[in-house]
C-alpha positions as CSV (number, residue, x, y, z in Angstrom):
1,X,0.0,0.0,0.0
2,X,1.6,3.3,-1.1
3,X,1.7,5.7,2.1
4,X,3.5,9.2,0.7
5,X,3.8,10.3,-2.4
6,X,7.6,9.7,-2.6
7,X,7.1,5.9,-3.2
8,X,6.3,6.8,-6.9
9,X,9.2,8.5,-7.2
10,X,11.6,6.2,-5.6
11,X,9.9,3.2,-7.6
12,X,10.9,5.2,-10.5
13,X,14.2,6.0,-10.0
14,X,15.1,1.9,-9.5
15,X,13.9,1.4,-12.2
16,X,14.5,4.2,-14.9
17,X,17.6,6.1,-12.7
18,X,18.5,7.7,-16.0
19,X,15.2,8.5,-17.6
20,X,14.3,12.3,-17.7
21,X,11.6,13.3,-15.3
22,X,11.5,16.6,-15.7
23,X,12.9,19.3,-18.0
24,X,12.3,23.0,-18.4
25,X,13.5,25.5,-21.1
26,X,17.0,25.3,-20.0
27,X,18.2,21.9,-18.6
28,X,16.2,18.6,-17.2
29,X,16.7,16.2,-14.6
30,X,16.6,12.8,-14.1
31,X,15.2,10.6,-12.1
32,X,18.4,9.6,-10.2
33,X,18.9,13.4,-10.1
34,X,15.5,14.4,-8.6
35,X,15.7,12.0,-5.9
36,X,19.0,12.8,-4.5
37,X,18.8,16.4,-4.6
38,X,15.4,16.3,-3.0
39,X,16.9,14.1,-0.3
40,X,19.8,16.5,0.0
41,X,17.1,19.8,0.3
42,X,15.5,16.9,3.0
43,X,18.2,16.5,4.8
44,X,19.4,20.5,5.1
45,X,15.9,21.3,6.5
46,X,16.1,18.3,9.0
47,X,19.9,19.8,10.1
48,X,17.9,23.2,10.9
49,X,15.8,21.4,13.3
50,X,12.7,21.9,11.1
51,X,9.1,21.0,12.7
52,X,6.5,19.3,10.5
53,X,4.9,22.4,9.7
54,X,4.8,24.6,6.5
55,X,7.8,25.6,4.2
56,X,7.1,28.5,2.1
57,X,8.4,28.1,-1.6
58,X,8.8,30.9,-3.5
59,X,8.8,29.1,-7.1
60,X,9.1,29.4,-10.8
61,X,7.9,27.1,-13.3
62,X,11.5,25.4,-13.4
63,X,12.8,21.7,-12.0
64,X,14.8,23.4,-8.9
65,X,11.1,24.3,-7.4
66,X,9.6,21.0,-8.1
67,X,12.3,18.9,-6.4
68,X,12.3,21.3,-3.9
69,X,8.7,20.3,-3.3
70,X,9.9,16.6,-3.3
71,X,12.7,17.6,-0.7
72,X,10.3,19.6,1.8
73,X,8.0,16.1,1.6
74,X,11.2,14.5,2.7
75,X,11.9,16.3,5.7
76,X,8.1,15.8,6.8
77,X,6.9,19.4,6.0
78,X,4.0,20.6,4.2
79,X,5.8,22.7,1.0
80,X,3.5,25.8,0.3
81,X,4.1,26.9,-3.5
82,X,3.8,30.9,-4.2
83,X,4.3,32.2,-7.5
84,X,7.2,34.6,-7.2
85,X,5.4,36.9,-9.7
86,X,2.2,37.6,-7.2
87,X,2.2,41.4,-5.7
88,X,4.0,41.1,-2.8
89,X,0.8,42.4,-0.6
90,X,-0.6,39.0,-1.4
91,X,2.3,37.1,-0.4
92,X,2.4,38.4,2.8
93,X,-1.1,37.8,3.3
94,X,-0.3,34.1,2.5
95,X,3.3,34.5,5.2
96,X,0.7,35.5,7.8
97,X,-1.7,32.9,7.4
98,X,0.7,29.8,6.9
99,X,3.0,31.4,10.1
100,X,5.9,29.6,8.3
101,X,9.4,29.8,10.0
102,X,11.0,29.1,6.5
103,X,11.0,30.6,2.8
104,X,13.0,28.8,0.5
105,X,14.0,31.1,-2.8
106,X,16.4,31.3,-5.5
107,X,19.1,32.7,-4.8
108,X,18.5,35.6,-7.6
109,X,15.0,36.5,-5.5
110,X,16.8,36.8,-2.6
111,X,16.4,40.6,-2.4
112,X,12.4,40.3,-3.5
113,X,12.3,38.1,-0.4
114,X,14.1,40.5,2.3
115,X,11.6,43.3,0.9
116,X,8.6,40.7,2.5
117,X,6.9,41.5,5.9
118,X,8.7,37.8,6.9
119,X,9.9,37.3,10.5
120,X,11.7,33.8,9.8
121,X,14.4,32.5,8.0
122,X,15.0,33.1,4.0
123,X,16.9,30.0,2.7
124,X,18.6,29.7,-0.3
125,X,17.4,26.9,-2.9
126,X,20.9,26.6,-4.3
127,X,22.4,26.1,-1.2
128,X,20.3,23.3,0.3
129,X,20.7,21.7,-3.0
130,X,24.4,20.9,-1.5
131,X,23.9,20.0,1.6
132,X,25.1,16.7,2.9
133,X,22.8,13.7,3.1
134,X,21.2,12.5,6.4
135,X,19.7,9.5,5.7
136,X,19.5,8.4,9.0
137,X,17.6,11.4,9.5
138,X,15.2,10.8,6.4
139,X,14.8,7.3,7.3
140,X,13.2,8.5,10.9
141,X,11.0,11.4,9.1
142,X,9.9,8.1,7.0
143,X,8.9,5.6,9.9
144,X,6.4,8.5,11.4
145,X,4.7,8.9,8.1
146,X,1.1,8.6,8.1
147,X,-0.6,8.9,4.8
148,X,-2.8,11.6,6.2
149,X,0.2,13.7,7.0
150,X,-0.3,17.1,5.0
151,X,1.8,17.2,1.6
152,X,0.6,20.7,0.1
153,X,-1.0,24.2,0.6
154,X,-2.9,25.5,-2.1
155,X,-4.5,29.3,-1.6
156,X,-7.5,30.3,-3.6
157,X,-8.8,33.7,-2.8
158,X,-10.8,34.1,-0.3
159,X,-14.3,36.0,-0.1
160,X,-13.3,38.2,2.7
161,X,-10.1,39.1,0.7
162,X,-8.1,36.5,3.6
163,X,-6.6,34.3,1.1
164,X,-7.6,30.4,2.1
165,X,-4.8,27.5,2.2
166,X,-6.4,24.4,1.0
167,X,-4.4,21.8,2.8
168,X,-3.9,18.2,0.6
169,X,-2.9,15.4,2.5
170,X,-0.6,12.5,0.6
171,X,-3.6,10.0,0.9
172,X,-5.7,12.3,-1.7
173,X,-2.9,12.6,-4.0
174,X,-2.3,9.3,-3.9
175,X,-5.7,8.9,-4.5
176,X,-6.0,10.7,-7.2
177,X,-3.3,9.8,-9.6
178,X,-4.5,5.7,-8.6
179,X,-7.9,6.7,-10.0
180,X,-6.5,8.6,-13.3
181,X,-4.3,6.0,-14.1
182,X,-6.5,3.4,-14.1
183,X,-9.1,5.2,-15.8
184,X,-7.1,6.8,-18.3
185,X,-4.6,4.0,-18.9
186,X,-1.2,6.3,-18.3
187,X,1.7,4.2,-19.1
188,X,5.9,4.7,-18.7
189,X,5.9,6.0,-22.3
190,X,3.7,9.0,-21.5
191,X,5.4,12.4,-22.3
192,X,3.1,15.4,-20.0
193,X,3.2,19.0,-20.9
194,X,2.7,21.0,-18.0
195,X,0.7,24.1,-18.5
196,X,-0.3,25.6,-14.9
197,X,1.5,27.3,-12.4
198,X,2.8,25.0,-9.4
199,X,0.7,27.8,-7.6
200,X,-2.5,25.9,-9.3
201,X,-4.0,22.5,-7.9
202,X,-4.4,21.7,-12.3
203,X,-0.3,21.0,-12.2
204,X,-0.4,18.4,-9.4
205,X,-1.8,16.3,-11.6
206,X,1.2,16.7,-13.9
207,X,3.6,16.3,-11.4
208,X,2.3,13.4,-9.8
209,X,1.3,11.7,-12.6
210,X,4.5,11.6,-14.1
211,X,6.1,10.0,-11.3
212,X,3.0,7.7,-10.7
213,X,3.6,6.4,-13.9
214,X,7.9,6.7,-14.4
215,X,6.8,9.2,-17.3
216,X,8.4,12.8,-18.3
217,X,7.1,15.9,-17.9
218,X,8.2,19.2,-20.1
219,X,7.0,22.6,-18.4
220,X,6.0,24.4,-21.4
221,X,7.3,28.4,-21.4
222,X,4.5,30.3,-20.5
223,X,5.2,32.9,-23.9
224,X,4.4,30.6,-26.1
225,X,0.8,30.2,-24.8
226,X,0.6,33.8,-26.8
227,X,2.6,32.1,-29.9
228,X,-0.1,28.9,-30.9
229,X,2.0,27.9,-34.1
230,X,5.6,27.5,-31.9
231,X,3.4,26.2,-28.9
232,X,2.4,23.3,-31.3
233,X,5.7,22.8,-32.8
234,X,7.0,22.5,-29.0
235,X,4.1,19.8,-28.5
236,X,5.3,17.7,-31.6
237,X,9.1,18.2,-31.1
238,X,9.0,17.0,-27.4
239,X,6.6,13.8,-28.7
240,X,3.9,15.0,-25.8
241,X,1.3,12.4,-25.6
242,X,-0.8,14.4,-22.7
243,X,-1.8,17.6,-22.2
244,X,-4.3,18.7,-18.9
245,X,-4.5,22.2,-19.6
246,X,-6.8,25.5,-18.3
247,X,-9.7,25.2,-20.6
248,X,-8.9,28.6,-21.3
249,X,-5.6,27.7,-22.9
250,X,-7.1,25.1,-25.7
251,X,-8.9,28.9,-26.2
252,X,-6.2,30.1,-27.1
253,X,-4.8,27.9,-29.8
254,X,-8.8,28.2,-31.2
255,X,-9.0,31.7,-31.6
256,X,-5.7,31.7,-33.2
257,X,-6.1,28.8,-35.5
258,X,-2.9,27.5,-33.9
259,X,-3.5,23.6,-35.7
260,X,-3.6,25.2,-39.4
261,X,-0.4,24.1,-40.0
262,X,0.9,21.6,-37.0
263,X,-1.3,18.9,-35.6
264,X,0.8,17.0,-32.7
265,X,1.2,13.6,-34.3
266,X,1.6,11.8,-30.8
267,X,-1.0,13.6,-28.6
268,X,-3.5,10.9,-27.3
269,X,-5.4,13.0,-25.0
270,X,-6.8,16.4,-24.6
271,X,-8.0,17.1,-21.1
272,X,-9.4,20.6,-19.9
273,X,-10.8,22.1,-16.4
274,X,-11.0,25.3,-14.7
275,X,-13.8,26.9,-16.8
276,X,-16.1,26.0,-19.0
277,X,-14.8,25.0,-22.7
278,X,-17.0,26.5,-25.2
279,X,-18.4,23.7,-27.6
280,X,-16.5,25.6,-30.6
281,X,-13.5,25.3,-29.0
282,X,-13.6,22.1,-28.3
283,X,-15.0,21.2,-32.1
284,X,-12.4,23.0,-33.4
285,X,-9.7,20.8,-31.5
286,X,-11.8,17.7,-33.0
287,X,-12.0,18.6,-36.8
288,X,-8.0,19.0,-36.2
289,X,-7.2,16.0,-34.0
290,X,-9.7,13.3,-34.8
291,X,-7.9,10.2,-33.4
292,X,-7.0,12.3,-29.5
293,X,-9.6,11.6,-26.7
294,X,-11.3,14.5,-25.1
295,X,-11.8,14.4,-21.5
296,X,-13.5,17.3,-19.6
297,X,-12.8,17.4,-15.9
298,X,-14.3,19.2,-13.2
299,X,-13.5,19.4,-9.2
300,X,-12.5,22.5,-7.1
301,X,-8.7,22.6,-4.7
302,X,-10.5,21.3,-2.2
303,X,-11.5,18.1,-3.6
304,X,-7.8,17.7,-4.8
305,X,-8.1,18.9,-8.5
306,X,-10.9,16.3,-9.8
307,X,-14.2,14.9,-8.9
308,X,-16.0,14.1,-12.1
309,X,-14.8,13.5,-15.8
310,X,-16.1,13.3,-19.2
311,X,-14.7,11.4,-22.1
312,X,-16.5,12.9,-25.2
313,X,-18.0,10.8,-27.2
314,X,-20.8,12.7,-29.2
315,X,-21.6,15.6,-31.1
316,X,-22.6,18.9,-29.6
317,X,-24.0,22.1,-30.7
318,X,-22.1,25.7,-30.1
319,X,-24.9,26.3,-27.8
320,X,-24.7,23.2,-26.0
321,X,-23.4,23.0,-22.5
322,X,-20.5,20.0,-22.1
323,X,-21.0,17.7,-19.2
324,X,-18.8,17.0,-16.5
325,X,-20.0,13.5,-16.4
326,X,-19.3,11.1,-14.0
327,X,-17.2,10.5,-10.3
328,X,-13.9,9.0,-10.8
329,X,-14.0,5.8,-8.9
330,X,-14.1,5.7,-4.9
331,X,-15.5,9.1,-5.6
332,X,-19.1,10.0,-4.4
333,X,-21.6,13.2,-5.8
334,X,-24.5,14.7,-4.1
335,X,-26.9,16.9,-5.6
336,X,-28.6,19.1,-2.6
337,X,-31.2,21.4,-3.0
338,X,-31.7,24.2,-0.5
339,X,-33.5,21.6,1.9
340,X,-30.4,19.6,2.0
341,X,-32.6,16.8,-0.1
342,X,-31.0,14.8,-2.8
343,X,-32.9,16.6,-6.3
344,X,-34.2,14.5,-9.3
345,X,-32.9,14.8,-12.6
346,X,-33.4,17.7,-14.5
347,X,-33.1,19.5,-10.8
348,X,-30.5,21.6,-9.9
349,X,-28.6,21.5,-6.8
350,X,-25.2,22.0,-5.0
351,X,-22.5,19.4,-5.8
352,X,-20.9,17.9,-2.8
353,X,-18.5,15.6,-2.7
354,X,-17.3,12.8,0.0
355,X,-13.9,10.4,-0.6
356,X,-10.5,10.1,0.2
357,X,-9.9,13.2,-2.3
358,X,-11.2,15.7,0.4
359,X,-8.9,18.3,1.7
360,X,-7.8,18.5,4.8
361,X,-9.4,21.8,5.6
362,X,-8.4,25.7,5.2
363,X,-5.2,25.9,7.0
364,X,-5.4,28.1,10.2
365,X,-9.0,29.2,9.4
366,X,-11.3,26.4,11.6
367,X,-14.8,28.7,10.5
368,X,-14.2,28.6,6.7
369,X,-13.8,24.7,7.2
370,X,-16.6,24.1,9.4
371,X,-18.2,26.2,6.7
372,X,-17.3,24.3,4.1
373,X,-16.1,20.9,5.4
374,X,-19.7,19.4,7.2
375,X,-21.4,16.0,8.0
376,X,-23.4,14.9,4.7
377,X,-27.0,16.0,6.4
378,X,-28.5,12.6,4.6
379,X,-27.7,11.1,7.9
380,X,-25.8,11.5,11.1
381,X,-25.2,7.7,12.0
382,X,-21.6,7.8,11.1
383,X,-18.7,10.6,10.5
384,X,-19.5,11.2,7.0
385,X,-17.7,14.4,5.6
386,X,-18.7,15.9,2.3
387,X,-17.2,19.2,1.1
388,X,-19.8,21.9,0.1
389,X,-18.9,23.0,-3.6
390,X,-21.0,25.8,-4.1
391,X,-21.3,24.8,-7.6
392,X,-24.7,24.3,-8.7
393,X,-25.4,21.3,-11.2
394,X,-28.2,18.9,-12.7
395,X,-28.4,15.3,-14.0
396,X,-29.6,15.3,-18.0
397,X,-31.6,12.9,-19.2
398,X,-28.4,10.5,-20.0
399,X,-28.0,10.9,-16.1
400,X,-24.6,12.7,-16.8
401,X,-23.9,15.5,-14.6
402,X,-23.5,19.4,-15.8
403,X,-21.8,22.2,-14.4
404,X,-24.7,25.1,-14.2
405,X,-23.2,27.7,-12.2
406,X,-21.7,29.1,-9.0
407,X,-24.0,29.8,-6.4
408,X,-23.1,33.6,-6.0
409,X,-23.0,33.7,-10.2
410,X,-27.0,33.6,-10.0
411,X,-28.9,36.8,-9.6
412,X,-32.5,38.4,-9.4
413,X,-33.3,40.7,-12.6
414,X,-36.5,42.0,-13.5
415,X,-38.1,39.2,-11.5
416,X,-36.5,36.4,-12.8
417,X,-33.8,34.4,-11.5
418,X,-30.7,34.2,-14.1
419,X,-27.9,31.9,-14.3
420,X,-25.2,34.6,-15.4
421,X,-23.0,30.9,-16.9
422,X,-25.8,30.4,-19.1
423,X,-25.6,34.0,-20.7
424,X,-22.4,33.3,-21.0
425,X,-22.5,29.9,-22.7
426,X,-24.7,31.5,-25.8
427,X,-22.3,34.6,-26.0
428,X,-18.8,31.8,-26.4
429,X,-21.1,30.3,-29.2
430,X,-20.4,33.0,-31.4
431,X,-17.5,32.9,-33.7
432,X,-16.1,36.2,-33.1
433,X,-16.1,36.0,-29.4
434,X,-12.6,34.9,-28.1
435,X,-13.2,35.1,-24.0
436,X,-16.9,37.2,-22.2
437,X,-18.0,36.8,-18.8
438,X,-20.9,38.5,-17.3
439,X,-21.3,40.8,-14.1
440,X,-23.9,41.6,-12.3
441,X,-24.2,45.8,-11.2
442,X,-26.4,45.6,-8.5
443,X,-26.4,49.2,-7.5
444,X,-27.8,49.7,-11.2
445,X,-29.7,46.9,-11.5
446,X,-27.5,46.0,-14.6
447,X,-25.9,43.1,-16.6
448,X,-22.8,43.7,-17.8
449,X,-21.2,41.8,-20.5
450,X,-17.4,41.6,-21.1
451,X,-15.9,40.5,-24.0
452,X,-12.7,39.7,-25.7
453,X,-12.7,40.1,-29.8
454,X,-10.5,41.1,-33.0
455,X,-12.9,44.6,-33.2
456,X,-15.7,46.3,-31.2
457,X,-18.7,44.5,-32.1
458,X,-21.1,45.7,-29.6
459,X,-24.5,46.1,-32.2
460,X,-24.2,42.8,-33.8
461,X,-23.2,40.7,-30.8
462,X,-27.0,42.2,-29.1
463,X,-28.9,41.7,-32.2
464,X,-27.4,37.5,-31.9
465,X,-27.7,37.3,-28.3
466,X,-31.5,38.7,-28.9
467,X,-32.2,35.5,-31.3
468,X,-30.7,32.9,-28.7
469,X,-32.2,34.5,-25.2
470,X,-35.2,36.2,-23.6
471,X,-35.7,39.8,-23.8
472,X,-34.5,40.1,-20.0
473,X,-31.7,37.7,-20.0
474,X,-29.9,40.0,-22.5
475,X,-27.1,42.2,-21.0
476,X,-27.8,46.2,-20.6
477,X,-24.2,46.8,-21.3
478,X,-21.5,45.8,-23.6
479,X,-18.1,46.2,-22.9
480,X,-15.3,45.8,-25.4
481,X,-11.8,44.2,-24.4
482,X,-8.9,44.0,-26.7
483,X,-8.0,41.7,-24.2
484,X,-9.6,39.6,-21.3
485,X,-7.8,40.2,-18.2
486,X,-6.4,36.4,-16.6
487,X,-5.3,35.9,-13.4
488,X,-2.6,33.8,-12.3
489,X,-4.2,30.6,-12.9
490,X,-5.3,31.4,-16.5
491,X,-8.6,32.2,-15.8
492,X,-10.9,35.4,-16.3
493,X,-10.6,37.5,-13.4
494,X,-13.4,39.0,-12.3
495,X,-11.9,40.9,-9.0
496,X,-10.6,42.9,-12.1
497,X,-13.8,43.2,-14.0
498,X,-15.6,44.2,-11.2
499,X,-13.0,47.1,-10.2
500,X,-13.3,48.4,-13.5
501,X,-17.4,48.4,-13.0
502,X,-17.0,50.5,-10.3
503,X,-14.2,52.6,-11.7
504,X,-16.5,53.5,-15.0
């Protein structure tokens, strides 16, 4: 039975010591590699008397932070992965709630660290990267493993502008990457290419997959995500077999017909999260790659990245709303309506979720995760924890389960009650639209549309959504964008939007 997440990596490296693992735009490692230089980062945090608490990592998409990761895991710690691009007002924010003693950084962001509000101790990645091995050390940080021990922090942001740590234990990682492989059928010849941010829960998929499964993974520079035609000739030269991007990222590549001229001959599978695909999108990655398998995914941090999947296998209309299908295995969905009562099909509800993929909790915030975190109120025989999504959702008539909405995306207008998703749905089925997302102005009782094009198409794009939606579902105003603003984890960011609302 696999108890920490370092067992995959260790099986790998006896078998396939010289295989890459992982490689960035400038040099790769391998498997040999990773695990002795995560064992030497182990074994420099063990000599500075370390507690198993958190370890603040102040990464970059590059192999140093990920087996600095590994090497945190090794010294029993709970590694905490912070984009070293974020404003530094909201890495403080995450300093104070984590109450780390330790930041690990490069030791070119040195100076960005001193300028933090941080009372402990700023290491320097380079430096722990030669320490000497302990392995007696390592071998008794091994023997008190549990497989509930913490292995990660993950912050989303927070509704009281407190950023929250979504704390994932090794058992849920484990957990997950057992249930994709054997659903997916990953094998040792897999080649990932990781998209997201080590700062998003999508890339602990990649990580852990590829060890899961003695793959390699390529971390894909971010600047070609704005270049489609060398981002496909990266995918083709580097043999990539699997890609789990940002839904929002296969966009990309559709708006700017980035498959005209390079279709990845060795790409097997396409799988998306984080927002809603737009059918066009995803027809447009078909007509270009009929023989690659199409999986959407859906699942929020605190389930540990995944709950449900879909593997597409019918047509749809550029109207039609994708489903998010089914629970992985050892996986259970709840549909709740407002009287905590199980809803038939066609009805929509909350989706909770109960399993070994549950977080742990918010890290240092005990209301959020009583909040969030409850007993499934079905019955009270038994501990039984679900996590409260605050997604809404419905079963179709093929019993598939469909994303509908966030709870706080639904609003009262005119007298009706509006699912702000499905305005947005019929506005990403036209051709012209590249990203939109709606807001809701409550102080002028107005619905706002955003939307990312070539031009200003502000008369046409009313008169279309007047065909496809009633009269009071249409937005009051349009608002032109040359160019959607993203956030950090590649998705639109309405904090933004809404500033700009109350700016104009």
């Amino acid at each position: 039975m696999i108890c920490n997440v370092l067992e995959y990596l260790e099986s790998a490296k006896e078998k396939f010591s010289e295989k890459d693992a992982f490689a960035d735009v400038s040099k790769k490692v391998s498997y040999k590699q990773t695990e002795e230089t995560a064992k030497r980062i182990g074994s420099g945090l063990l000599n500075k008397k370390i507690k198993q608490g958190t370890v603040v990592v102040l990464a970059d998409r590059d192999v140093e932070s990920l087996m600095t990761f590994f090497g945190i895991a090794y010294a029993g710690s709970i590694y905490v992965p912070v984009d070293k691009k974020l404003p530094e007002k909201r890495i403080e924010s995450i300093l104070q709630v984590t109450k780390t003693e330790y930041m690990i950084v490069k030791r070119n962001d040195y100076e960005q660290a001193k300028r933090l509000k941080f009372q402990g101790e700023i290491l320097v990645m380079e430096e722990l990267m030669e320490s000497p091995l302990e392995i007696e050390k390592l071998e008794n940080v091994r023997q008190k493993h549990i497989d509930t021990n913490p292995l990660y922090i993950i912050f989303t942001s927070g509704s009281t502008g407190v950023p929250k740590g979504v704390t994932i234990s090794h058992r849920s990682v484990i957990d997950l990457v057992e249930q994709f492989t054997n659903t997916f059928g990953f094998q040792e010849e897999e080649v990932f290419a990781n998209q997201a941010p080590f700062d998003f829960d999508v890339s602990v998929k990649d990580i852990y997959l590829t060890l899961k499964n003695k793959a390699t993974m390529y971390i894909v520079p971010k600047k070609m995500f704005v270049m489609p035609r060398q981002l496909m000739e990266y995918l083709e030269k580097k043999k990539i077999t699997t890609i789990i991007w940002a839904a929002s990222a296969l966009g990309v590549v559709c708006a700017f017909k980035g498959l005209k001229k390079i279709k990845p001959s060795a790409l097997k599978r396409v799988m998306f999260s984080g927002e809603v695909l737009p059918v066009k999108v995803l027809n447009y990655w078909k007509e270009n790659m009929p023989d690659t398998t199409f999986i959407n995914l859906y699942g929020p941090t605190e389930i540990t990245c995944n709950c449900t999947y879909y593997m597409v296998n019918r047509e749809f209309e550029t109207e039609d709303i994708l489903p998010v299908g089914k629970p992985f295995p050892n996986t259970k969905i709840l549909l709740l309506g407002e009287d905590n009562k199980e809803v038939s099909v066609g009805e929509i509800g909350e989706i909770c979720v109960a399993g070994s993929s549950l977080a742990l909790g918010y890290y240092n915030n005990e209301e959020a995760t009583k909040k969030a975190f409850c007993q499934n109120p079905l019955h009270n025989l038994y501990a039984d924890r679900i996590y409260k999504t605050g997604d809404l959702g419905y079963y179709n008539e093929r019993k598939e389960l469909v994303f509908s909405s966030r709870k706080d995306h639904q609003i009262k207008h005119m007298g009706h009650r509006i699912e702000l998703a499905e305005i947005e749905i019929n506005v990403n089925s036209i051709d012209f639209i590249r990203k939109c997302c709606c807001i809701y102005d409550k102080a002028q009782e107005k619905i706002v549309l955003f939307y990312e094009s070539a031009e200003e198409k502000d008369v046409q794009l009313i008169k279309l959504l007047r065909e496809k939606l009633p009269k009071y579902m249409c937005p009051n105003k349009m608002c032109w964008m040359e160019e959607m603003p993203m956030n950090s984890h590649e998705k639109i960011d309405r904090v933004m939007l809404k500033e700009l609302l109350v700016e104009g």
